[in-house]
C-alpha positions in Angstrom: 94.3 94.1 45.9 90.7 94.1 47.1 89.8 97.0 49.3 87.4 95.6 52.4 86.3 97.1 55.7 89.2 96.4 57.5 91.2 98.6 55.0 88.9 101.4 55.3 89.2 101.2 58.8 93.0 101.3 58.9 92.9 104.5 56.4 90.3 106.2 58.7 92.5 105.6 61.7 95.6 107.1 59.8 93.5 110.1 58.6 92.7 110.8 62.2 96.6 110.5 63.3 97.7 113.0 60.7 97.3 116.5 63.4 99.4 114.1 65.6 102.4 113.2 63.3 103.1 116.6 61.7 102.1 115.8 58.3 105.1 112.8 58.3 102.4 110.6 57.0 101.9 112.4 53.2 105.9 112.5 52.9 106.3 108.8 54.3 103.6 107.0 52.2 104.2 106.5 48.8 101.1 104.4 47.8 98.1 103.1 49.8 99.2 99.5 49.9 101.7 101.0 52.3 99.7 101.9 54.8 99.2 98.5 55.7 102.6 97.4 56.6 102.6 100.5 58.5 102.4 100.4 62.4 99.2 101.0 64.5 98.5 105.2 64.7 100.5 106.8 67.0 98.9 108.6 70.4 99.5 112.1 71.1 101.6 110.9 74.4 103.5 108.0 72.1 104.7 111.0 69.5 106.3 112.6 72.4 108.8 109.8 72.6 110.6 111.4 69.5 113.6 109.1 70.1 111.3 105.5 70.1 109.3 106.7 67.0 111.7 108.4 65.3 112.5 107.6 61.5 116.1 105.6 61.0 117.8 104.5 57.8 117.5 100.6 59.0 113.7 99.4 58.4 115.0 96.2 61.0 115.9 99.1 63.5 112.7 100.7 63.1 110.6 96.8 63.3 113.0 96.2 66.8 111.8 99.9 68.1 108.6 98.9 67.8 108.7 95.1 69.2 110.6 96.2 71.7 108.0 98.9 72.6 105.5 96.3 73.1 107.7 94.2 75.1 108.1 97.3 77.2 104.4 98.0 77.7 103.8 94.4 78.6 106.4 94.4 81.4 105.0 97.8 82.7 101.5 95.6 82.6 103.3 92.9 84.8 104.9 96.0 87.5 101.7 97.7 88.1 100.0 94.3 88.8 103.0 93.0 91.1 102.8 96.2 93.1 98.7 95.7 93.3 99.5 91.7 94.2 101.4 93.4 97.0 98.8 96.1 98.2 95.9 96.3 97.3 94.5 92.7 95.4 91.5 91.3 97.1 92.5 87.8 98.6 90.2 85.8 96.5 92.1 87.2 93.2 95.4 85.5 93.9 94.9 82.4 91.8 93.6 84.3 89.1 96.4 86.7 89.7 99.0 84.3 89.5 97.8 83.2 86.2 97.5 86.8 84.6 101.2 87.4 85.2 103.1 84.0 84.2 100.7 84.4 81.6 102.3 87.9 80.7 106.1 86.8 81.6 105.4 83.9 78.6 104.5 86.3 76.2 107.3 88.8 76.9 110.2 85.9 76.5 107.9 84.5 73.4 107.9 88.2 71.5 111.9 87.9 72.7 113.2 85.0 72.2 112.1 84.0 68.6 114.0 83.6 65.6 112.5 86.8 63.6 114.8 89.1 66.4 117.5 87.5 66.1 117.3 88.0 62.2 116.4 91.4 62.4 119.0 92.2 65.1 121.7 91.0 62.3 120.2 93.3 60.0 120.6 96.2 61.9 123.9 95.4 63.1 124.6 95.1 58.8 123.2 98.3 58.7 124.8 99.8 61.4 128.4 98.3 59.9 127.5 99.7 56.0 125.7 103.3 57.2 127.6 104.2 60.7 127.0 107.9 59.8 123.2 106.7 60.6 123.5 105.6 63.7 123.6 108.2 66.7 125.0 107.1 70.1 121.9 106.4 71.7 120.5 104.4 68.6 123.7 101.5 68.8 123.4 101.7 72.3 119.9 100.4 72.0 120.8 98.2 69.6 123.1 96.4 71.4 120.9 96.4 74.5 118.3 94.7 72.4 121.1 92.2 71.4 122.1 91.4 75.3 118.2 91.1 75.8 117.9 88.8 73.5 121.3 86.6 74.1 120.2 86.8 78.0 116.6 84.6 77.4 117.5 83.4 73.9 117.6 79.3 74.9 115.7 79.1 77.9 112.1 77.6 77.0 109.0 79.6 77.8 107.6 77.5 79.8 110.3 77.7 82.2 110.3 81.4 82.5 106.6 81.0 82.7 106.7 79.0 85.9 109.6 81.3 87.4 107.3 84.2 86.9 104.9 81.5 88.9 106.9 80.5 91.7 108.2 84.2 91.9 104.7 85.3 93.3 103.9 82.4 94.7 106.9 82.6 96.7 106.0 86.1 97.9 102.8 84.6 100.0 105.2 81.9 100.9 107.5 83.7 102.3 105.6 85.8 104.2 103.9 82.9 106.0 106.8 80.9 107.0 108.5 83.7 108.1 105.5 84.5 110.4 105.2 80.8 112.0 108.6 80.1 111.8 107.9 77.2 109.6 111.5 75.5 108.2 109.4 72.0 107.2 107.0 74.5 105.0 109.1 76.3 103.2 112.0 73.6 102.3 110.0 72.2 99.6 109.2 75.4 98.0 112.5 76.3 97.7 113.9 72.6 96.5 111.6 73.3 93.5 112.9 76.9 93.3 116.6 75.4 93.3 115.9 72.9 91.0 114.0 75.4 88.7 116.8 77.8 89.0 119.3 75.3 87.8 117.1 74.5 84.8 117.3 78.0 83.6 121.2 78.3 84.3 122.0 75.3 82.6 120.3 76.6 79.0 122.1 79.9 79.6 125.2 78.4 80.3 124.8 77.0 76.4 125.0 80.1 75.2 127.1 81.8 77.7 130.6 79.5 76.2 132.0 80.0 80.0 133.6 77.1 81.1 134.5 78.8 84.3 133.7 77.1 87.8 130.0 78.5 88.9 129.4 79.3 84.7 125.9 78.2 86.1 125.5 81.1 88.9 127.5 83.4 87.1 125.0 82.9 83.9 122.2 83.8 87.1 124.2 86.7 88.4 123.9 88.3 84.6 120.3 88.8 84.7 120.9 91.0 87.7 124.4 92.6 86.4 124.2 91.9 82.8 128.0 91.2 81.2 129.7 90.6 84.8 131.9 88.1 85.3 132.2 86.2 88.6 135.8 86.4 88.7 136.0 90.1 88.3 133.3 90.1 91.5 135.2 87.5 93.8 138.1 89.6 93.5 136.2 92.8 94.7 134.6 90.6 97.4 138.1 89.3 98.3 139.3 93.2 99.4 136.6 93.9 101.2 136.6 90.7 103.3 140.2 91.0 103.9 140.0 94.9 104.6 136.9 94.8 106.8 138.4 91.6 108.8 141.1 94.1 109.8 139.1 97.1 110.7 136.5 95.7 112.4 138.0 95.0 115.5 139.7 98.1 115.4 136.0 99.9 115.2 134.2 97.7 118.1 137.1 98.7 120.2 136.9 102.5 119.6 133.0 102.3 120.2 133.0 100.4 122.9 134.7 103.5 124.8 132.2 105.8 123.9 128.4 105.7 126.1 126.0 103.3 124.2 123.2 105.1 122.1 119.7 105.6 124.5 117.2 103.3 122.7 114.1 104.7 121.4 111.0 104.3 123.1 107.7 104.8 121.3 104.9 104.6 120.4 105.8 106.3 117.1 102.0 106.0 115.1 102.0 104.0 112.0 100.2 107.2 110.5 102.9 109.4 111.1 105.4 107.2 110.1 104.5 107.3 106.6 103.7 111.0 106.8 107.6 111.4 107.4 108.6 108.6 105.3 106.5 110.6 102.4 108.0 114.3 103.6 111.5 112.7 103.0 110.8 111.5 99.9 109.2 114.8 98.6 112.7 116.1 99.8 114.8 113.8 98.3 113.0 114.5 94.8 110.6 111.9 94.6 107.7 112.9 92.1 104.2 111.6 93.7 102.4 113.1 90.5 104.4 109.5 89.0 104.6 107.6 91.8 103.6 106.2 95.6 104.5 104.6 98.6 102.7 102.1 100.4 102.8 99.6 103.0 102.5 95.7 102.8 102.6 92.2 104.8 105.4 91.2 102.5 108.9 92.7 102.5 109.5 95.4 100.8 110.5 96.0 96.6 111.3 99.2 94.1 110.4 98.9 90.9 107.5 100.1 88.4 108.1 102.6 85.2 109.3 105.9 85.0 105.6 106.8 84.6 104.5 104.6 87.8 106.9 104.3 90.2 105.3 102.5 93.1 107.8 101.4 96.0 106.6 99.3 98.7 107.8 99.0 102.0 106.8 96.8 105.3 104.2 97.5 107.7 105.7 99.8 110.1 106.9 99.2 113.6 105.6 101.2 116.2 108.7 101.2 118.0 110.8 102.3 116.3 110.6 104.7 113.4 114.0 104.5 112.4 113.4 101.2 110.7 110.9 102.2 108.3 112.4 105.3 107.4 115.6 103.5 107.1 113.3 101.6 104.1 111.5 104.5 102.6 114.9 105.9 101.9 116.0 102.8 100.4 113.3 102.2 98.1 113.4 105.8 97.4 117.0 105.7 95.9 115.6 103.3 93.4 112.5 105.4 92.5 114.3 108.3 92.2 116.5 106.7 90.0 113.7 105.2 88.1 112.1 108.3 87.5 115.0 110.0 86.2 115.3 107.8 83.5 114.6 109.1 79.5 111.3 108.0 79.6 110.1 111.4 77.2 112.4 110.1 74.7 113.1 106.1 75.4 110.3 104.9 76.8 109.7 101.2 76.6 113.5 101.4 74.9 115.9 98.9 76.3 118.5 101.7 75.9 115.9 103.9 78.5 115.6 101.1 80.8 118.3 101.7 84.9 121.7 99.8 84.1 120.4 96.7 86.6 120.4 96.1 90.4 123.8 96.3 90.8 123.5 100.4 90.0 120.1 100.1 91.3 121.5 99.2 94.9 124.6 101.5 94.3 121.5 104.8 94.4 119.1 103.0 97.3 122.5 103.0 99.3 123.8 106.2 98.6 120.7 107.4 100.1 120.0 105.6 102.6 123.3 104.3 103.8 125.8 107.2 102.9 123.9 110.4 102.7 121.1 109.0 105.0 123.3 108.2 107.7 125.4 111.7 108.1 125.3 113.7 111.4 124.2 117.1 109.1 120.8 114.7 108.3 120.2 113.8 111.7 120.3 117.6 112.6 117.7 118.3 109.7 115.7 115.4 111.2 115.9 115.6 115.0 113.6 118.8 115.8 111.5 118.0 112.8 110.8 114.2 114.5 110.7 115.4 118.0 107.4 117.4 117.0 106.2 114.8 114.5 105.9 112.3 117.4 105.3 114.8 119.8 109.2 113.6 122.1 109.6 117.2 123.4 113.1 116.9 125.4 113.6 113.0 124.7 117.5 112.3 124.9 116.8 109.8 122.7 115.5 111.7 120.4 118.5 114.2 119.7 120.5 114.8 116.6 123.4 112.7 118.0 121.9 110.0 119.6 120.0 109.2 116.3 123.2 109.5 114.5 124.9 107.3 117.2 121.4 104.9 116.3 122.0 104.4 113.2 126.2 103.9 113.1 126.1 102.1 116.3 128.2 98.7 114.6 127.3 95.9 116.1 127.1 91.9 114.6 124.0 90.9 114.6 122.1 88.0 112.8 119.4 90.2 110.2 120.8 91.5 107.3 117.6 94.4 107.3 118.8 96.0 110.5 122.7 95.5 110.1 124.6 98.2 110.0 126.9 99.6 107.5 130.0 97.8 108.2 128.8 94.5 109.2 126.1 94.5 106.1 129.3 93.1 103.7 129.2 89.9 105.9 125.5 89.0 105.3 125.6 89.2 102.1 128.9 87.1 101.5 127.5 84.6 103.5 124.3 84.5 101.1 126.3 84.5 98.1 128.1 81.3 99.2 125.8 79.5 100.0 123.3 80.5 96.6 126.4 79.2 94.5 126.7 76.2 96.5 122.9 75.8 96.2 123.1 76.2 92.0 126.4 74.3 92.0 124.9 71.4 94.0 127.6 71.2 96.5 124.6 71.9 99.0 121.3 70.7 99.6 118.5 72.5 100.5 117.7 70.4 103.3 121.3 71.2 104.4 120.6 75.1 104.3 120.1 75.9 108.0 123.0 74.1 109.3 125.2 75.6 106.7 123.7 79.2 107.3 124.3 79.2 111.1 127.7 77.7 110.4 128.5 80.6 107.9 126.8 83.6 110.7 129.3 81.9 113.4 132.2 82.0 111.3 131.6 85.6 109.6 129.6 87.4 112.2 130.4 85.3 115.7 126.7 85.0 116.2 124.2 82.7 115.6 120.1 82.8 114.5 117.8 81.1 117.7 115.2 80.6 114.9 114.9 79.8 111.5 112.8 83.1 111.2 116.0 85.1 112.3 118.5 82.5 109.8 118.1 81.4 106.5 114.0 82.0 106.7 115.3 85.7 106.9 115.2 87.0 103.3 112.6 86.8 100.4 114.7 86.7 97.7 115.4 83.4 97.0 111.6 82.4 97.4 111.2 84.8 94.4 114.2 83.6 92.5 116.6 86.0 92.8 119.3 83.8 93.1 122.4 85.8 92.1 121.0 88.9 93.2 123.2 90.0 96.5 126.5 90.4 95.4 124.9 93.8 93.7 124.6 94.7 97.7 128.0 94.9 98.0 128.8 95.9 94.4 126.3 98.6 94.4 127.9 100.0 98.2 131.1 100.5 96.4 129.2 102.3 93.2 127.8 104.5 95.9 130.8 105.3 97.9 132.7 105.8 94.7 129.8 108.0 93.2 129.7 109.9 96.5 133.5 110.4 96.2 133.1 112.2 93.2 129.9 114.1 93.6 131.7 115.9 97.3 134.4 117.7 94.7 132.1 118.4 92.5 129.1 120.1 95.1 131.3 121.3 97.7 128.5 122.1 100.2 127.2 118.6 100.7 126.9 118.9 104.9 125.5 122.0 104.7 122.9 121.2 101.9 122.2 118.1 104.4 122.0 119.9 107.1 119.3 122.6 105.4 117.2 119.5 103.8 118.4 121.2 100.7 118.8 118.2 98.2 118.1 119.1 94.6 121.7 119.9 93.8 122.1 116.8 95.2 119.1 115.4 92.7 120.3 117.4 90.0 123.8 115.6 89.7 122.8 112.4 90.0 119.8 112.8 87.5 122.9 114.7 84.5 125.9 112.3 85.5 123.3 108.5 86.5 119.9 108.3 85.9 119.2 110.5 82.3 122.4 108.3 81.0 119.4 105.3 81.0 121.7 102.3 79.2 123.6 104.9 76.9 126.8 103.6 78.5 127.9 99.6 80.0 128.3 100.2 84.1 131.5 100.2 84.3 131.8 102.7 81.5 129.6 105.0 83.1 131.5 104.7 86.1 134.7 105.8 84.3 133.3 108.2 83.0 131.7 109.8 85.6 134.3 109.2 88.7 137.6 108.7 86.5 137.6 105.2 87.6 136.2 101.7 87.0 134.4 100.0 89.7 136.9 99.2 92.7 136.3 99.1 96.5 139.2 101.9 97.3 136.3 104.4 98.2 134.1 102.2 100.7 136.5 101.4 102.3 138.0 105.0 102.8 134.1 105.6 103.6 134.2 102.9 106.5 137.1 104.2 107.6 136.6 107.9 108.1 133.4 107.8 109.7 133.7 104.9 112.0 137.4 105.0 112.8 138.9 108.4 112.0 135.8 110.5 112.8 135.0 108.6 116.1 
């Protein structure tokens, strides 16, 4: 073949990788025609990934590690510029913005959804059939994650998922406005186009998905969020805990309602030293800032980023009341903790290294900040640290038991954001009733409020006085999430049943609690959850690590003991 520049170049650049590949290069390379079907040269940080550059028996394996690690570095592009959209992009850049990431989410489903996967995922599946003995755990677990990846976006075309990735964003700005002005008229025809666009994309999965089930369309929706559930299996989870809560809640209100009512908080609690705490309790909780941040936005708040770059974003802080934002930091900080506990020295960019979806993403925000964040040992950590903090010397209100009796004080109420733990289930079966009716098209949009105030009368006894405090509530459906709340409810019984286990296993829980001691805590969640990345399905992992697939029985043990038998 002729030899030009452009081969020169690539031998020059492989000459200069050899200190970083440990001579693999002279072994690997049998003639210099090879080096051009070789890869780009590796960094010194991509050759610590052993696991993502590692050589395998299957040449299609070794092609999918490496589209798939470019798919990966794309969508960490797309994270670090959503969490910039959200803090810190210059008004005048949103258009521009806007464009840079559907641009992005097009060429992710593009390099994902084409034909030349597809055959080289049946190669290595041939491979993995003829040569088992060369393929580790971790290596067919990614395999078949690239596989549900693939099947997931497979028939939906790009230039929907490039105007979701749009009207995602766009629905962010939207949101926040219409929620501040109250603005029903505004926002309906945003969200008829979301519907309509969310139906589009359901309907092509549904091709694919062979499920002739009532709601295959939603259910197809609730697998991008939960990937292999199947509605039935969640309706019949949802269908205990309705039934079990309906019983118990009376039986709670009544035993609260002869105890004194909680002394409300009375500020001003600084915005400053609201995220100063929020920060502290992070630190504690085993948040690494070295990888990650927390910051403050106009919009509601959202986890997310890489292992790497964790950035979690929370609300602008009230002033009057610092349980709310701290309430928040925890919760985001359950997902950032998880995500940075992930395999990313070994799998990053690797589907098999990616969280196991919201569903166990929710099930670590809650134990944090709804299970272990909502203890009487924390508040006795807290209490005398807060007191001094905001400077309440010898506030009653600012006491270990009246911030405990704050925060498990159960009372329906119309927001979701400040309901408490027993009452939460309610909000979000309303919202999932009412999204499946929405995809289904047994409900219009223009029908939403009335159907929403309907569903908060019937569930909750109480009704919204605005739009703002009903159905304007929530951003998730201006950003397409439609699908997404069951994990609420899925991911509180993950995180009851996690907690179940973890207490016979570390013994000492209160006490650790109590001390702000929480890397034991850390340390079994990052062994038994968050190193595990996708090695194992969800329910799998579950099995393995509680003796138990997913089921409610330990919530609603939960509920019970510290709202009726510990009152």
């Amino acid at each position: 073949m002729p030899i030009g520049k452009n081969y020169w170049d690539r031998v020059k650049d492989w000459a200069a990788a050899l200190p970083f590949i440990g001579g693999q290069f002279v072994r690997h390379v049998q003639s210099v025609d090879e080096i051009l079907r070789l890869p780009p040269p590796r960094t010194p940080d991509d050759v610590a990934n052993t696991k993502q550059y590692e050589e395998h028996a299957s040449r299609a394996y070794m092609d999918l590690k490496m589209a798939f690690r470019d798919i990966g570095r794309m969508n960490a592009i797309v994270e670090t510029l959503g969490r910039d959209f959200l803090t810190a992009m210059p008004e005048g850049a949103y258009k521009s913005r806007l464009g840079q990431i559907a641009f992005l989410y097009r060429r992710m489903h593009e390099e994902l959804a084409n034909e030349k996967i597809s055959r080289t995922i049946e190669e290595a599946h041939a491979h993995e059939k003829k040569s088992p003995g060369s393929w580790d755990p971790w290596d067919k677990a990614n395999l078949r994650e690239m596989e549900t990846m693939y099947r997931h976006v497979a028939q939906v075309p790009a230039d929907l998922m490039e105007k979701k990735a749009r009207l995602a964003f766009e629905g962010r700005r939207k949101h926040r406005d219409v929620l501040k002005c109250d603005d029903w008229e505004e926002a309906r025809p945003f969200l008829e186009d979301m519907v309509d666009l969310q139906r589009r994309i359901a309907d092509a999965k549904v091709l694919k998905d062979n499920d002739h089930a009532t709601d295959a369309a939603y259910q197809a929706l609730m697998r991008e969020y939960m990937p292999g559930s199947r509605l039935v299996e969640v309706d019949a989870l949802f269908k205990r805990m309705e039934d079990k809560l309906k019983e118990i809640l009376p039986w709670i209100l009544d035993v609260q309602s002869k105890r004194k009512e909680p002394i409300p908080l009375t500020g001003p609690f600084p915005s400053a030293q609201q995220m100063w705490l929020n920060k502290s309790l992070l630190k504690v909780m085993g948040f690494d800032f070295n990888r990650g941040g927390l910051y403050e936005t106009g919009h509601n708040p959202v986890e997310g980023g890489t292992p790497d770059d964790t950035r979690l974003v929370i609300k602008t802080s009230d002033s009057t009341n610092f349980l709310d934002s701290m309430k928040s930091a925890l919760h985001e900080g359950g997902h950032g903790i998880y995500i940075q506990g992930l395999p990313r020295e070994t799998w990053r960019y690797q589907p098999v290294g990616q969280d196991l979806g919201a569903a166990m993403q929710e099930s670590q925000a809650l134990l944090i900040e709804m299970i272990l964040g909502r203890t009487k040992e924390f508040y006795r950590y807290l209490a005398p640290r807060v007191e001094g903090l905001f400077q309440k010397f010898g506030d009653p209100a600012m006491t270990a038991e009246n911030l405990y009796r704050l925060k498990t004080h159960v009372k329906p109420g119309v927001d979701r954001k400040s309901a408490d733990e027993v009452t939460y289930f309610f909000h979000v079966l309303l919202r999932m009733r009412i999204e499946r009716d929405l995809i289904a098209g047994r409900l219009r949009v223009k029908e939403l409020p009335d159907a929403w105030n309907a569903g908060m009368k019937e569930l909750l006894g109480v009704e919204p006085n605005t739009y703002a405090q009903g159905c304007l509530q929530d951003v998730h459906w201006f950003v397409g999430k439609f699908g997404y709340f069951p994990c609420y409810t899925l991911g509180h019984m993950a995180a009851a049943q996690i907690h179940d286990k973890m207490k016979r296993d570390i013994q000492n829980i209160p006490e650790l609690m109590a001390s702000g001691d929480f890397m034991p805590i850390q340390m079994w969640l990052s062994d038994k959850i968050y190193s595990q990345g996708r090695l194992k399905r969800t329910d799998d992992l579950l099995e393995e690590v509680t003796g138990s697939k997913l089921t409610p029985g330990p919530l609603i043990a939960h509920l019970q003991d510290r709202y009726l038998e510990a009152a």
